[in-house]
Phi, psi and omega in degrees: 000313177303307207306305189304000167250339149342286170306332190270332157312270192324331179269337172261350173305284181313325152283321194292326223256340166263355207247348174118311232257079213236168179265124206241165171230140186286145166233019157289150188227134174304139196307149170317118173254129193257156186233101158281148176207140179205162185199090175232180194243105175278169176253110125343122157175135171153180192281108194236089125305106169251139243275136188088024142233169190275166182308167167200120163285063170325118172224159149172222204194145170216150188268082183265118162275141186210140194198117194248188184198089195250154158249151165324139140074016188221042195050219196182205226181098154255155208222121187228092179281108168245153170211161185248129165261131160067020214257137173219179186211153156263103166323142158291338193248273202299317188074026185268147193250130195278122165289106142248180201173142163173188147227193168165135175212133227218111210241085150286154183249148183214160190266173193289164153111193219253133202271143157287173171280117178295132171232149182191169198202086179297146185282048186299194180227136173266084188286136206186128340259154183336318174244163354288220195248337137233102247283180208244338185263146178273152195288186200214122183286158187199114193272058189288349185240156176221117167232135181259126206236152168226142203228126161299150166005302196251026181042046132298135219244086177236042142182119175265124189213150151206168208206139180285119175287126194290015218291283183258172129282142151305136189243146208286000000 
């Protein structure tokens, strides 16, 4: 049994080996990569519609990563982790208390030069309502927060910021 594989090595050694294909290790050294990482923990509060539901008046906190990744002269990659802590809402109508809960994380590309403000609108879950401790309605994604991330020349990470989206009225 060794012998035959012996030979079936020896045999595929020998195709790679007319076909070219052999393994070279590069000694070029890789271009300079700059990596920035931040992380803070913001407050929530405000007003969150979304259009066919009643208003919810939102507090808690939410924790935003931010981990950029640039090459020389070619932009970069940023990685935006946000989750929400401790976050709950009062219908405005119902007066019923609202769960949000998630994570999410949300990975752009941004070009070299001078950044505009990164935006993005992560994907929580709305549990609703809270008891029992598993609700009988399955949670429903819901993007109630806009984070904004702003980045220097060299995707150094110089402003983290979010805000509850006020977004629409229903119109009748």
């Amino acid at each position: 049994m060794r012998g035959h594989l012996a030979r079936a090595a020896k045999k595929v050694c020998l195709v790679l080996a007319m076909l070219g294909l052999t393994l070279s290790v590069a000694t070029t050294p890789a271009a300079a990569q700059d990596i920035h990482r931040r992380t803070v923990v913001l407050p929530l509060s405000g007003t969150f519609r979304a259009f066919g539901s009643e208003p919810i008046d939102v507090t808690g906190s939410i924790r935003v990563r931010v981990v950029t990744e640039t090459e020389p002269d070619s932009g970069g990659t940023a990685r935006v982790t946000s989750t929400l802590l401790r976050t709950t809402g009062i219908g405005q109508v119902s007066g019923n208390l609202y769960r949000l809960v998630g994570s999410d994380t949300n990975v752009v590309a941004f070009p070299p030069g001078p950044i505009t403000p990164l935006t993005f609108r992560p994907t929580f879950y709305n549990i609703y309502p809270p008891d029992p401790i598993i609700p009988i309605v399955p949670p429903h994604p819901i993007q109630p927060v806009i984070v904004n991330v702003t980045l220097a020349p060299d995707g150094a990470i110089t402003n983290i910021g979010a805000l509850i989206d006020p977004g629409s009225v229903d119109s009748p």
